[in-house]
Structure formats: structure tokens, C-alpha cells
C-alpha positions as CSV (number, residue, x, y, z in Angstrom):
1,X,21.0,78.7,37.2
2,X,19.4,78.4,33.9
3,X,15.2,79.0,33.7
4,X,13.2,75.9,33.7
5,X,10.5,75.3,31.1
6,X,7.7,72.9,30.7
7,X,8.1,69.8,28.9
8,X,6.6,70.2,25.3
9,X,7.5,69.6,21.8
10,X,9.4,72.6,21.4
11,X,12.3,70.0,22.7
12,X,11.6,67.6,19.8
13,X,13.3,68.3,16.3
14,X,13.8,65.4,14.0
15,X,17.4,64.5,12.8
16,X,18.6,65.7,9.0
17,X,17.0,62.9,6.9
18,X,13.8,63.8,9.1
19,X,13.1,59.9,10.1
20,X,14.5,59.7,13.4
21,X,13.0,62.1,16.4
22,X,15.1,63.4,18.8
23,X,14.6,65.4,22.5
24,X,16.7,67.6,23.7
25,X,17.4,67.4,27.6
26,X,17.3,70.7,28.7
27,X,16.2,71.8,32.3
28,X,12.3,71.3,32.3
29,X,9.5,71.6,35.4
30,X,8.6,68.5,37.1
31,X,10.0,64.8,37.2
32,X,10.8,63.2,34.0
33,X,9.4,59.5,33.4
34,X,8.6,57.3,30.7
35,X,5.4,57.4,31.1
36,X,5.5,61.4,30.9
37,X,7.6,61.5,28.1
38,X,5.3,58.7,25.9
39,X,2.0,60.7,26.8
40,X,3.9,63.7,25.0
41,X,4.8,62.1,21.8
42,X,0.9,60.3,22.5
43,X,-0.8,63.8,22.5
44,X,1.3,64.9,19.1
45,X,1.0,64.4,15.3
46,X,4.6,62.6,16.5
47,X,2.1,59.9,17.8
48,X,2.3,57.6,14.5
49,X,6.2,57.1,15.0
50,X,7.5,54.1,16.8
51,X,8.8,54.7,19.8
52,X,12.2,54.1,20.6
53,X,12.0,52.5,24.2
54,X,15.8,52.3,24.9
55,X,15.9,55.9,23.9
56,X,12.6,57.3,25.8
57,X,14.5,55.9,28.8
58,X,18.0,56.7,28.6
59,X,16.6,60.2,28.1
60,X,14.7,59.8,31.7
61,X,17.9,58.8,32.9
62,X,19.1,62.1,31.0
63,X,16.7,64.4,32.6
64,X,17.4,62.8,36.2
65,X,21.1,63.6,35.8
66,X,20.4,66.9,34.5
67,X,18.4,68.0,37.6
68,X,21.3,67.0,40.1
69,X,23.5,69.0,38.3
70,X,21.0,72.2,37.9
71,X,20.9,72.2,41.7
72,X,25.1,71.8,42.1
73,X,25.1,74.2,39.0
74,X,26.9,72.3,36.9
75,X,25.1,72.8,33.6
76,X,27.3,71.5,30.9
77,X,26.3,72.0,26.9
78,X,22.6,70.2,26.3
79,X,22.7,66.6,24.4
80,X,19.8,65.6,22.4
81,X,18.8,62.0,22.1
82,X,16.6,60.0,19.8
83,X,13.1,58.9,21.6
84,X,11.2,57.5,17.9
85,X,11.5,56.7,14.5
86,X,9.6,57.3,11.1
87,X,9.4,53.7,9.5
88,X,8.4,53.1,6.2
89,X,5.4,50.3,5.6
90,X,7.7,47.0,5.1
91,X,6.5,44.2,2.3
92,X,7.9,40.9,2.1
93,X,6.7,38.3,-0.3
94,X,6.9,34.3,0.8
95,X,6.8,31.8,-2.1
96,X,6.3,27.5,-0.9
97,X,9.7,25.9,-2.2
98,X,7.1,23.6,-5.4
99,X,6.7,27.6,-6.8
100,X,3.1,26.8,-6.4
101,X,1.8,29.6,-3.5
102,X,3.2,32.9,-2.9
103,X,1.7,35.1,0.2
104,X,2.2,38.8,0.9
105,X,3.4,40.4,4.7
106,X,2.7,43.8,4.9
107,X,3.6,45.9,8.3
108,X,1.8,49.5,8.3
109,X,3.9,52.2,8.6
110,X,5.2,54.6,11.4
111,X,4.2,57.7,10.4
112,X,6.3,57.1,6.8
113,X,5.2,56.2,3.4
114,X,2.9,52.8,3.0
115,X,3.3,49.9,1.0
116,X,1.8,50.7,-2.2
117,X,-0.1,48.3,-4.8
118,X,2.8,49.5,-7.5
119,X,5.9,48.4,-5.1
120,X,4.2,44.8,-4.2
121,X,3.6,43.7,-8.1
122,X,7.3,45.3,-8.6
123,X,8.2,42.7,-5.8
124,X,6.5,39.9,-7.8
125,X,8.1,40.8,-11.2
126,X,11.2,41.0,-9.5
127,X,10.6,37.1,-8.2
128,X,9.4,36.0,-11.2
129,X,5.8,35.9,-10.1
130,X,3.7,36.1,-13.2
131,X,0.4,33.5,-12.9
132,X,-2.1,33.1,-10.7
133,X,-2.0,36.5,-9.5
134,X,-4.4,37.0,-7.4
135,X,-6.2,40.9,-7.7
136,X,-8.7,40.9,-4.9
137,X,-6.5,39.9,-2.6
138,X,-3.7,42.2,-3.7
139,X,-6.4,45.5,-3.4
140,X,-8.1,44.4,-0.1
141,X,-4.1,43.5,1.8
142,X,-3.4,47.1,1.1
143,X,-6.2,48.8,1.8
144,X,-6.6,47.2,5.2
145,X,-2.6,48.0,5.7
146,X,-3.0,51.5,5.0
147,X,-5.6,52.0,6.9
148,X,-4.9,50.2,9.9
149,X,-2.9,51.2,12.9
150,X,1.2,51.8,13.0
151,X,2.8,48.3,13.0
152,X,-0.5,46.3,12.0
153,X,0.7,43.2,10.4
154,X,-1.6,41.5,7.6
155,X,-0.9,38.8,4.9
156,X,-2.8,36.9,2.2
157,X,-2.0,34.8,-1.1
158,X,-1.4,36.8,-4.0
159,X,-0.7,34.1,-6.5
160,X,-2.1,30.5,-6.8
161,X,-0.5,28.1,-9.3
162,X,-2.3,25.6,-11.1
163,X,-1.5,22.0,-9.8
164,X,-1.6,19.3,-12.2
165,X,-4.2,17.0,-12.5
166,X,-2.8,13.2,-12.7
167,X,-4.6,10.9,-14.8
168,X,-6.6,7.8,-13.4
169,X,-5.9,4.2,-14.6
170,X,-8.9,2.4,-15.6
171,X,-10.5,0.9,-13.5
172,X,-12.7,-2.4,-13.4
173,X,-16.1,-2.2,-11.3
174,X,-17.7,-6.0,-10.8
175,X,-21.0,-6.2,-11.3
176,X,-21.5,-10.0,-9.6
177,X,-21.3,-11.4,-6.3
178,X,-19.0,-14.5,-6.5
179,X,-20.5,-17.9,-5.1
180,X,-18.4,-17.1,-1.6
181,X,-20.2,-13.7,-1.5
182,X,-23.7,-15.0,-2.7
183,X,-23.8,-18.5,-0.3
184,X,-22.5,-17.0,2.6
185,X,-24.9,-14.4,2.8
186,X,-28.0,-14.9,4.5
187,X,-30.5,-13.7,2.1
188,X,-33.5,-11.1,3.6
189,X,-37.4,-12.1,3.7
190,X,-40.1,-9.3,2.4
191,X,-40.7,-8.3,5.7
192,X,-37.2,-7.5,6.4
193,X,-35.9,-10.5,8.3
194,X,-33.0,-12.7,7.7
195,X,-33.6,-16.3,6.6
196,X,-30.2,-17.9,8.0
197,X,-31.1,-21.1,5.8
198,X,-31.9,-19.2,2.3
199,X,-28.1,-18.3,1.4
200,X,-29.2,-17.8,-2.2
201,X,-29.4,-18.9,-5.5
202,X,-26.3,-21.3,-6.0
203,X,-26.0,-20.5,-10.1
204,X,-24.8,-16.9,-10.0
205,X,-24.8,-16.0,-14.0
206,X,-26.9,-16.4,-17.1
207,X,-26.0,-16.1,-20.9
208,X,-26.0,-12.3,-21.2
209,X,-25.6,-11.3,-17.3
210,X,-23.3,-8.5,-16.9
211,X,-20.4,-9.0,-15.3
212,X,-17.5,-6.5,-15.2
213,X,-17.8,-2.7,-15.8
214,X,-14.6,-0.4,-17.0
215,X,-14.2,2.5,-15.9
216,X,-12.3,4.2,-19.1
217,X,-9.0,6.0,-18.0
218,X,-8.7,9.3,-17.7
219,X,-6.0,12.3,-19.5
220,X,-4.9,14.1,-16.5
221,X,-4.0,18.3,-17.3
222,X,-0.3,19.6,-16.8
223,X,-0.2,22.2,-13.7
224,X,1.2,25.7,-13.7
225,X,3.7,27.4,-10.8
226,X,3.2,30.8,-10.2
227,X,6.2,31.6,-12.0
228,X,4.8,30.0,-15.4
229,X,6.9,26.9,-15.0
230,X,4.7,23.5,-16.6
231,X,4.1,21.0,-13.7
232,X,3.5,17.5,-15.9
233,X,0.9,15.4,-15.0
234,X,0.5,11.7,-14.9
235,X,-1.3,9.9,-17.5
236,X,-3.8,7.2,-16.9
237,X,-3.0,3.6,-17.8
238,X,-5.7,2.2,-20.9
239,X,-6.4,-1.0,-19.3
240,X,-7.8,-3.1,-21.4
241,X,-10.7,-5.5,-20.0
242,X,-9.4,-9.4,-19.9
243,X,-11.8,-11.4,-21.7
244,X,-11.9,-15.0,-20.0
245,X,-13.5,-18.1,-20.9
246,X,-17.4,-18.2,-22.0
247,X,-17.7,-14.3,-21.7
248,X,-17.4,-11.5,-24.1
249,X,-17.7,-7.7,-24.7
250,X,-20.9,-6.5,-25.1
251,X,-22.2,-5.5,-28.7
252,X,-23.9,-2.2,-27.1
253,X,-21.0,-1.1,-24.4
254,X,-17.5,-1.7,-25.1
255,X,-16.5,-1.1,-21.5
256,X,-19.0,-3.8,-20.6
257,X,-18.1,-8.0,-20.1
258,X,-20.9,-9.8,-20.2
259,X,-21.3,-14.2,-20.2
260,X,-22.2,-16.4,-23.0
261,X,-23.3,-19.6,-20.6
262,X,-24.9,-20.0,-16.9
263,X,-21.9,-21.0,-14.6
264,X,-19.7,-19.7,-11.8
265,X,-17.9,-16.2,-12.1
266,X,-14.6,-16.2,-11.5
267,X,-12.7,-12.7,-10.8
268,X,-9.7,-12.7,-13.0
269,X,-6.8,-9.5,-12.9
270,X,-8.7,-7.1,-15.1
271,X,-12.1,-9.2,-16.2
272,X,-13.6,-12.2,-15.6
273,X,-14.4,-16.0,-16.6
274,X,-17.0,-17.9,-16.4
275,X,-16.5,-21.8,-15.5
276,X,-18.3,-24.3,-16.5
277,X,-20.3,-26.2,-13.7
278,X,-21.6,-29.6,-12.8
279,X,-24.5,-29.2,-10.7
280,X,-25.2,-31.8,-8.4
281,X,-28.2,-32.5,-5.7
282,X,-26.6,-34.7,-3.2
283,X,-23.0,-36.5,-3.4
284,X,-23.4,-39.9,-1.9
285,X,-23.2,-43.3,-2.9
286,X,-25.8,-43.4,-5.1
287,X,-24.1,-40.7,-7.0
288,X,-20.5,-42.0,-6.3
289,X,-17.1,-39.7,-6.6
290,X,-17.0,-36.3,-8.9
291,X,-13.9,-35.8,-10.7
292,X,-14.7,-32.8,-12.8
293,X,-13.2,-30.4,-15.1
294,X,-14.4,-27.4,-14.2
295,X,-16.9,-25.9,-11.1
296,X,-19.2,-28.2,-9.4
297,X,-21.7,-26.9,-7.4
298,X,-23.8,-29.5,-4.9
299,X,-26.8,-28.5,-3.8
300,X,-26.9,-30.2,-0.9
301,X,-24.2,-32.8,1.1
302,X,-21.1,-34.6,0.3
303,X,-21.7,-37.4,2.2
304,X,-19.7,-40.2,4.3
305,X,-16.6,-41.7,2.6
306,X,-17.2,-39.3,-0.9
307,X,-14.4,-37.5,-2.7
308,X,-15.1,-34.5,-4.8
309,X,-11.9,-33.4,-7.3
310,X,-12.4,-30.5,-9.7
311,X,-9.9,-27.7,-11.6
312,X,-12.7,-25.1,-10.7
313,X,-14.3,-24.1,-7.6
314,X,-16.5,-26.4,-5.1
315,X,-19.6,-25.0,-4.0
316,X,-21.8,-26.8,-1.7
317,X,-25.0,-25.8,-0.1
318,X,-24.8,-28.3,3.0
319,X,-22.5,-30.3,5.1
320,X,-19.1,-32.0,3.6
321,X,-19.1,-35.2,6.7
322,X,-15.9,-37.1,6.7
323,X,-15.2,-36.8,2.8
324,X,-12.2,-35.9,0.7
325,X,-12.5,-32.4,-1.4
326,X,-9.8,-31.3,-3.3
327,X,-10.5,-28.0,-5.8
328,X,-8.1,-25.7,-8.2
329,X,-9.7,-22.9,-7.2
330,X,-12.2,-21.9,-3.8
331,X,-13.8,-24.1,-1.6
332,X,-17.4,-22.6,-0.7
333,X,-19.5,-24.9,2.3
334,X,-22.4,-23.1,2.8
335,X,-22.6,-25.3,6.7
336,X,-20.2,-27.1,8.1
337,X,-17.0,-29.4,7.6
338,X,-17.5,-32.5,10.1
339,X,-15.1,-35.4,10.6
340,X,-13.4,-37.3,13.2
341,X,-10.1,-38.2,14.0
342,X,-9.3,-41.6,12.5
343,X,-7.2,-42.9,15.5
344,X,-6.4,-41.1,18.9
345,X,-2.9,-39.9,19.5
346,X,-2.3,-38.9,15.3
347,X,-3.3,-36.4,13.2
348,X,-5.3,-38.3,10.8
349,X,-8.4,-37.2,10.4
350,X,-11.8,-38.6,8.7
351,X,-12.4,-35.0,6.6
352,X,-10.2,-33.3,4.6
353,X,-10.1,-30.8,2.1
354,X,-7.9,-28.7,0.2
355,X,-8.1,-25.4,-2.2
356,X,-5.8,-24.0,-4.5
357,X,-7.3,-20.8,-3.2
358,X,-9.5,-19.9,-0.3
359,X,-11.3,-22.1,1.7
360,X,-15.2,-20.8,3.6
361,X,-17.8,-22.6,6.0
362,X,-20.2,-21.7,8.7
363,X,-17.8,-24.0,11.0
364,X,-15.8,-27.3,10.8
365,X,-14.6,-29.7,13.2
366,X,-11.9,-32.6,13.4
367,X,-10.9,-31.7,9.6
368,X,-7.4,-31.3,8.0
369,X,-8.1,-28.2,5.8
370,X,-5.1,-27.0,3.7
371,X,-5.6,-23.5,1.7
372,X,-3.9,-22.0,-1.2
373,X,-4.6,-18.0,-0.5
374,X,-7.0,-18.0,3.2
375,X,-9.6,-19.6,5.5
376,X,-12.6,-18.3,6.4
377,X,-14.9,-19.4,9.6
378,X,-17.9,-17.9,10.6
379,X,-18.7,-19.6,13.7
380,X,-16.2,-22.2,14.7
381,X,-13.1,-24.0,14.0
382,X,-13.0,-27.1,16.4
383,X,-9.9,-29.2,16.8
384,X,-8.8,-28.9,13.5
385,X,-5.3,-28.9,11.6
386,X,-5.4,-25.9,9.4
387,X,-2.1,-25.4,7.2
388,X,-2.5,-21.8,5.5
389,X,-0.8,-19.7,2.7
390,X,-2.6,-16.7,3.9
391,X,-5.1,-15.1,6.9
392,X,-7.0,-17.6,9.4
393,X,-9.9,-15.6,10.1
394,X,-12.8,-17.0,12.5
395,X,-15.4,-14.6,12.7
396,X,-19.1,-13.7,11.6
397,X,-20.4,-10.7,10.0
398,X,-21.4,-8.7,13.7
399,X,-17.9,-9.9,15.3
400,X,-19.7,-11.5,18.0
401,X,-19.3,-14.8,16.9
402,X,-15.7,-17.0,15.9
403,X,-14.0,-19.5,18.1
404,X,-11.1,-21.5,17.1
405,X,-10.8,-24.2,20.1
406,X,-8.2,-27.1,20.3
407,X,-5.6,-28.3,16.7
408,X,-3.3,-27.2,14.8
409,X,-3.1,-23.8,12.8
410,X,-0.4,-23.1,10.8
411,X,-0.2,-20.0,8.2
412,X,1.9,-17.5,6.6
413,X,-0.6,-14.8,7.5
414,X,-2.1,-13.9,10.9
415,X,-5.2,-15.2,12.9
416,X,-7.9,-13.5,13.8
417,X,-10.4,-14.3,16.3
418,X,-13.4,-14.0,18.4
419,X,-12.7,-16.4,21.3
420,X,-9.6,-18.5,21.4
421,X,-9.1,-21.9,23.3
422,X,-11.2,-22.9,25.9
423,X,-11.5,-22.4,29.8
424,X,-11.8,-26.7,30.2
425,X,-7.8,-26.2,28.9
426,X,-7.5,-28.2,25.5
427,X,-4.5,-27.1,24.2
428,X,-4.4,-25.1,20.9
429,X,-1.4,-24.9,18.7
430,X,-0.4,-22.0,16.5
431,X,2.5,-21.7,14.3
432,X,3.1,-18.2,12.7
433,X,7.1,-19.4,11.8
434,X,6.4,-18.9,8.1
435,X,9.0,-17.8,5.3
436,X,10.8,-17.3,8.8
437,X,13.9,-19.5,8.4
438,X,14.1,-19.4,5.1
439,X,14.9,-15.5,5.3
440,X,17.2,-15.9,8.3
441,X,19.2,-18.5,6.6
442,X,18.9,-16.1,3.3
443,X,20.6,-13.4,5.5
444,X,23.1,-15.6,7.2
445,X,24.3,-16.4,3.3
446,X,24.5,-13.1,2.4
447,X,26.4,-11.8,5.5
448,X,28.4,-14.6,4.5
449,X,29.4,-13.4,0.7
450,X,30.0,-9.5,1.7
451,X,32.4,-10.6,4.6
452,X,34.0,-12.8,2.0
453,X,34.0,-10.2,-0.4
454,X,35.1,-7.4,2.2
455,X,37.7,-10.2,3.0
456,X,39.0,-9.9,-0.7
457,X,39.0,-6.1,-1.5
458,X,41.5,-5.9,1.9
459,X,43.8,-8.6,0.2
460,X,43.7,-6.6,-3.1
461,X,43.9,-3.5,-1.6
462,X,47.3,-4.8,0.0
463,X,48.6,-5.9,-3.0
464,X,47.9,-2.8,-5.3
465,X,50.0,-1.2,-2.4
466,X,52.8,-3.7,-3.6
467,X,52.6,-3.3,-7.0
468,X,52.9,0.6,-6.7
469,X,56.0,0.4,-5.4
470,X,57.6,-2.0,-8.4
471,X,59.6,0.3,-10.4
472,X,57.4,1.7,-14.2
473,X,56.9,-0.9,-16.7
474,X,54.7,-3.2,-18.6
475,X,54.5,-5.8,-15.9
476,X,53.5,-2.7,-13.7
477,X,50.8,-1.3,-15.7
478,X,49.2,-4.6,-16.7
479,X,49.2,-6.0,-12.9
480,X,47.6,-2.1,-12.1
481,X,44.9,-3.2,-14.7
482,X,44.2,-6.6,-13.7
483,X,43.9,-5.5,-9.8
484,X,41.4,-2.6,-10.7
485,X,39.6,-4.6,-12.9
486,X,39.4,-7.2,-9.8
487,X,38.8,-4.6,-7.2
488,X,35.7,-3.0,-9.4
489,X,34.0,-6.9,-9.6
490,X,34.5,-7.1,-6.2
491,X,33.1,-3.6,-4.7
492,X,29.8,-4.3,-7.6
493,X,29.2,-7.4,-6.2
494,X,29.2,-6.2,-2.2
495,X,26.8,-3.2,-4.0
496,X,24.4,-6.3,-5.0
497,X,24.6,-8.4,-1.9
498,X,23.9,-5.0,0.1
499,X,20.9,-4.3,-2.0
500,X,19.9,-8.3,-1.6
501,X,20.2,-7.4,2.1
502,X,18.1,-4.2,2.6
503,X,15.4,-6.2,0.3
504,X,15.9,-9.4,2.6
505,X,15.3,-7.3,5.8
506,X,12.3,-5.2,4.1
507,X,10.6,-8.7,4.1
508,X,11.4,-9.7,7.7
509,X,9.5,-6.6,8.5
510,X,6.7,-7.2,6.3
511,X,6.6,-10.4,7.9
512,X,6.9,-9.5,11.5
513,X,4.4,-6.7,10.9
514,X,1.9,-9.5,9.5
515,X,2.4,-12.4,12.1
516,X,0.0,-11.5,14.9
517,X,-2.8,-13.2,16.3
518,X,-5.8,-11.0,17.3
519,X,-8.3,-12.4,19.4
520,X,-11.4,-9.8,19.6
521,X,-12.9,-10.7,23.2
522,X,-11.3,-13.8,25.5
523,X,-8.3,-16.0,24.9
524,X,-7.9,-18.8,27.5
525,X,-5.2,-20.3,29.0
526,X,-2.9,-23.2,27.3
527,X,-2.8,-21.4,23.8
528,X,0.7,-22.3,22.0
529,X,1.9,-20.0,19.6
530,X,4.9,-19.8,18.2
531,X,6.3,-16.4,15.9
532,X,9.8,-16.7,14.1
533,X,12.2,-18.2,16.8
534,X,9.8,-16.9,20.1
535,X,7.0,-19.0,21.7
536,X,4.3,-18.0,23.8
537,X,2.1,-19.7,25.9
538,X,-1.3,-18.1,28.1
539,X,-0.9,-19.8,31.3
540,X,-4.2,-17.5,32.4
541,X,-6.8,-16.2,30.7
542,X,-7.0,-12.9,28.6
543,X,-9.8,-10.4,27.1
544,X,-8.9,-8.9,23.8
545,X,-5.1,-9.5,23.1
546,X,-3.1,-9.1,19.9
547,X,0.4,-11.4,20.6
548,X,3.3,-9.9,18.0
549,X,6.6,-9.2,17.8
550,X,7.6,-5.9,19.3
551,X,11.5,-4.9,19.0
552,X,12.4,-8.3,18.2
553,X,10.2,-10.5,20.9
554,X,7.0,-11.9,21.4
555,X,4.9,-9.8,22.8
556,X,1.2,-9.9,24.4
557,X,-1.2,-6.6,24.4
558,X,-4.4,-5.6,25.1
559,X,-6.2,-5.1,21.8
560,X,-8.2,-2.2,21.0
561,X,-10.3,-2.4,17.4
């Protein structure tokens, strides 16, 4: 029987390179476990290795087997087996795919050599990493990687590139309110109250009033990567300032636009202009009709039976009651629009007015309004037939405020509410169809053409099979020519018609995305409102709802601001 010993590191030898540690399972004192066997390598300078757990306990399994056969004395030759490892520190360098970031991993080593400051910037020279290097970081990763414990992972950036700075167009700041802005705000006393009847002064400019600011452009810098490769930047656009009618650039600022006459401000793309304005007190029969070339601004009512025509904007301080008002540009009522329907049962109507761009009040009732770009209601829109290029929105400033009851709205836009219909049940009509069937029947047409044209290639492509089987010659070659010169007009045109298509659905999303009704608190029952080829109608009443087209139907939702 061979003599027992205690279990110590005279067992342990490492192999020939000296990186792996091996025990040799030899008859020892005591039961073998893994917990025996890791306290050993714990209590030994072999305690920095990493432990090889497969190993520790196949040799537990070792020593087991061993014992058996020490007491059936069957001692065969002693095997040694590998319980650790010596592992160098290991350094791996990540750099972002744009070459702009590159971070360091380093894992401390088991009991072998550390990661050292000279093989990391090796690493980096080897991937090209030669700006932005970042020393601190570098020192401090391994420092705190030597000194930490065995298999202590750390990382940091190393490098930072430069990214480039794009330029800024110039920009335009406006220094004006327009007349929309200015009459529709209520304007505040001295002790901090609101007068709801001051809404301002009505003339907005004066020779000399400043009235559009540039904002010059700027360069924009070119970036770096952290491999020295130039990242180009964006320049800024030089817009120049658009000079309109009766304003100029100031002699002391040439980023400034200032007016030459009192008038109305109008916002143009890049500047401004300055109409021309016929102020008027009241118009009424004592002043009879204004046909005007230009603004006109009334500073009080258009009265009963009056018509107001000008190539400007209107702007009018009071009440328009059952008049005409037709305007090239916005229509401002600082109160209300009030008609009546000229006979029962038609849409005729005692008021109406029309704007080749927006058109604003406080409220309006039993009025055809027709609007070039939006309409804009603070308080309420009361049986009225509204035809729309753009947004219905009937609402004040505090969103408390905005009910569109009874008529006819039809836009191109959406609708957006406070309250809508009624609980008495007057019926309220909306018609969100839009640029609807013109796009449909814009598809149809060009479904039309590519099956036509698909319809074609097949007929060509059969008879370019023909002709290849016609024995060589002239008659061959030039029918090969003529059918591939055919079959390449065809295939460009199905390109086009497929790029008409994507463009032609792009805009049935835009529009489905953009026809919605939003009502912000109630909408009552016997609401009409029709969205490309759905209808809805509220047979109950709703609190906030938003109606739109979800996956291709109308749909009704509670709606959350």
C-alpha cells in the first residue's frame, strides 16, 4: 500500500511553458473536494491563476477513484491534471463604424504579464488610430487594470474625432406682429388686466419701423475621424433678404429691412412688404362700396348690404353684418361675421366672404366663408358653410373656448375643435374628401399604363424568342435591334410610372395622416363626416375624440392632447 501524504503544493508543478498548473493525484489524507482543492490554490502565490473548474473537478473525481483503488490495492502509475491557468492581461480596442470613437477593454491578468501602455498605442497604430488620442484616459485604464483584481474588466475612450460642424442658412427673424397677430390679441391694462375690447392699434408700421432682421449664415468646420480622415461639413446658404414694396435696407444695418410708408406688413418668403392701406371709420351707406387696390383697414363695421373688394388684406375692427368681402390676401374681423340665410331650405346666405389667404374672427354665424390657406375662430362658428384649402380651427387662446355647431365645412386640412354639434341635434356636416379622388383616379391611371406596358414587354419578349431562332442575317440583326430598342422604352417607362406611383401613394398618406377632426372636450350626436370614401356619423355623444383613418377606415378615438 503506498504511504499517504497531506494535500499540499508539493502536488502542483506547472506544465513546460509554465502557464498552465497541474496536480498530481497521488494518494493523499482526507476526502478530496472542490472546495478543498480551491482553498489550496486560495492559500498560495498560485492564487492569481484562474482556476480551471472542469479540471479542479475531474481531479476530485481523480482522487475519489484513486482511494477505491488504494484500499483494493490497485495503484496504477500517477496522472497529473491541469486545475489553473496563467493568462496574460487581454486588450481589445472597439472603433464606431463613422471612425469617429474608439474605446479600450482591458481584462487584468491571471497571475501573467499586464496590458502595458506600449502594447495599447501599438494596438492603435496598428488600426490606424492617430487623432484624438486621448492620454488621460489611456494612463488612468491601465493603471486601474494593473492594479485591480484577476479578471477585472475596465474600458474607456481613447480617441475622440472631431465631428464636423454644418453651417446654418440664414435666417430671417420678424420684427412685427402682422394685423392678424396685433387685432386678435387682447391688449393688457397697466395694472395687468386684459381689455378684451382694446385689440390694438389697427396701423402696424411707420416710415422707418423695423421690420425683418437676418440672421447672416454661418461657414460650418470640416470634422476629423480618429484615423485622420476629413469629415466635410455643410455650408450655410447666403440668403439674401427680399426687399418688397415700400421697404428698404437700412443705411446703418445691412441685415436690417426697414419701411418707407405707414401701412400693413405683409410676410413675404425671405422679407417683407408693405401695402398700401385705405383707412376707413365705418363702411355703410354713407360711405358706399370699397373697391381698393391695396389693404383697407376699417375701423369699425361693414354694415348691411356693403361690399368690400381689395388685392390686399381686409382688416376690420368690428362686425362684417350681412355684407360681401372679398380680399387677395387675409381677411382680419376683429368681432364677428353675422348673416342670415337668405331663404330656408338653400344655402344662400346674407354674408359672405372670401380670402385668397386666411380668413380670422372672434365668431361668425349664417355666413358662406371660402378661404384660400385656413380659417380661424376663436369662439364660434354657427351654421355656417365653410369651404377650406387648409385647417378649420375653432378655438381661443386657453382652449376652453371653440364650438362649430350646425353647416357645412369642407377643407383640405383637418378641423380642430372645442365642442362640436349640439345636444338639441342640428346636424353638422363635414367633408374631409379633399385631393381624395383625384389621387385615386391618378392611381387607377397609372395601374392602368404599367399593366399595359407589362402587357407589352410579354408580347416583345415572345417575339425576340422568335426572331432568335431565324437563321443569322441582316433581317436578323436589325429586327434584334429594333426589339431591344422597344423593349428598353418600354421597361423606362414602367421605371417612370412606378416612381409616379410610390410618389402618388406618398401623398395618399400625407393626406390620410392630415384628414382628422379633433374635437378637444364634447362632440354630440348627429355629426356627419365624411374622410376619402368612409362616412361617419355620432349617433351619441362623445368627450375628446379624434375621427381618422386607421389601416384604411374611419376610425373614432379618444383624444389625448
Amino acid at each position: 500500500m503506498e504511504t499517504k501524504q497531506p494535500l499540499s503544493t508539493k502536488l502542483l508543478h506547472f506544465s513546460a511553458d509554465n502557464n498552465e498548473l497541474f496536480i498530481l493525484i497521488k494518494p493523499v489524507d482526507g476526502e478530496i473536494t472542490v472546495q478543498t482543492l480551491t482553498s489550496l490554490l486560495q492559500s498560495t502565490n498560485y492564487r492569481t491563476l484562474k482556476v480551471n473548474v472542469a479540471g479542479v473537478q475531474q481531479a476530485v473525481q481523480s482522487f475519489t477513484h484513486l482511494a477505491e483503488k488504494n484500499k483494493n490495492k490497485q495503484i496504477n502509475d500517477a496522472e497529473s491534471i491541469a486545475i489553473a491557468r496563467r493568462l496574460h492581461g487581454q486588450l481589445t480596442i472597439n472603433v464606431d463604424p463613422l471612425k469617429m470613437a474608439a474605446k479600450a477593454v482591458i481584462t487584468s491578468a491571471y497571475g501573467g504579464l499586464p496590458v502595458t501602455q506600449q502594447q495599447l498605442k501599438q494596438q492603435m497604430i496598428d488600426l490606424g488610430i492617430i487623432k484624438g488620442i486621448i492620454d488621460k484616459n489611456i494612463n488612468v485604464l491601465i493603471e486601474t487594470a494593473q492594479q485591480a483584481k484577476p479578471g477585472s474588466s475596465f474600458q474607456a475612450t481613447i480617441a475622440k474625432g472631431i465631428h464636423p460642424i454644418h453651417g446654418k442658412d440664414a435666417m430671417f427673424k420678424r420684427l412685427v406682429e402682422t394685423p392678424r397677430e396685433r387685432l386678435l390679441k387682447p391688449q393688457k391694462n397697466k395694472d395687468g388686466s386684459v381689455d378684451m375690447r382694446n385689440l390694438g392699434q389697427l396701423i402696424t408700421v411707420k416710415p422707418g419701423t423695423k421690420l425683418m432682421q437676418k440672421i447672416p449664415y454661418t461657414e460650418g468646420r470640416d470634422g476629423l475621424t480618429i484615423t485622420g480622415e476629413v469629415m466635410p461639413h455643410n455650408k450655410g446658404k447666403n440668403l439674401q433678404l427680399e426687399i418688397g414694396e415700400n421697404t428698404t435696407i437700412s443705411e446703418q444695418d445691412d441685415n436690417l429691412l426697414i419701411s418707407t410708408l405707414s401701412g400693413i406688413p405683409k410676410i413675404l418668403n425671405n422679407g417683407m412688404k408693405v401695402d398700401d392701406v385705405l383707412v376707413v371709420n365705418n363702411v355703410d351707406v354713407g360711405y358706399g362700396h370699397v373697391n381698393y387696390e391695396g389693404s383697407v383697414i376699417i375701423q369699425g363695421d361693414v354694415c348691411d348690404g356693403m361690399k368690400v373688394k381689395a388685392s390686399g388684406d381686409i382688416t376690420i375692427a368690428g362686425f362684417v353684418e350681412s355684407s360681401q368681402l372679398a380680399c387677395g390676401g387675409d381677411l382680419i374681423v376683429g368681432k364677428g361675421i353675422i348673416g342670415h340665410k337668405v331663404e330656408e331650405g338653400n344655402n344662400s346666405y346674407s354674408c359672405e366672404v372670401s380670402a385668397d389667404g386666411s380668413v380670422t374672427a372672434h365668431f361668425s354665424q349664417y355666413a358662406r366663408i371660402t378661404a384660400g390657406t385656413e380659417v380661424n375662430v376663436k369662439k364660434q362658428l354657427l351654421h355656417c358653410h365653410v369651404s377650406s384649402k387648409g385647417d378649420i380651427n375653432v378655438f381661443d387662446e386657453s382652449g376652453n373656448k371653440g364650438t362649430i355647431l350646425g353647416g357645412v365645412l369642407s377643407t383640405h386640412g383637418s378641423i380642430h375643435a372645442v365642442s362640436l354639434g349640439a345636444s338639441a341635434g342640428s346636424k353638422t356636416q363635414i367633408d374631409l374628401i379633399g385631393h381624395y379622388p383625384n389621387l385615386m383616379d391618378q392611381k387607377q391611371k397609372i395601374n392602368t399604363c404599367i399593366q399595359s406596358d407589362q402587357l407589352k414587354l410579354e408580347k416583345l419578349i415572345e417575339a425576340q424568342r422568335k426572331v432568335d431562332i431565324l437563321p443569322n442575317g441582316e433581317k436578323k440583326q436589325s429586327l434584334d435591334a429594333r426589339l431591344m430598342l422597344t423593349k428598353e422604352e418600354v421597361k423606362q417607362h414602367i421605371i417612370e410610372l412606378t416612381a409616379n406611383l410610390d410618389n402618388n401613394k406618398g401623398e395618399l398618406q400625407q393626406y390620410f395622416e392630415r384628414a382628422q377632426v379633433i374635437v378637444q372636450k364634447e362632440m354630440f350626436n348627429d355629426v356627419y363626416i365624411n374622410i376619402g370614401k368612409d362616412k361617419f356619423r355620432s349617433a351619441r355623444n362623445y368627450g375628446p375624440t379624434k375621427v381618422s383613418i386607421k389601416e384604411y377606415k374611419i376610425s373614432t378615438e379618444p383624444y389625448k392632447k
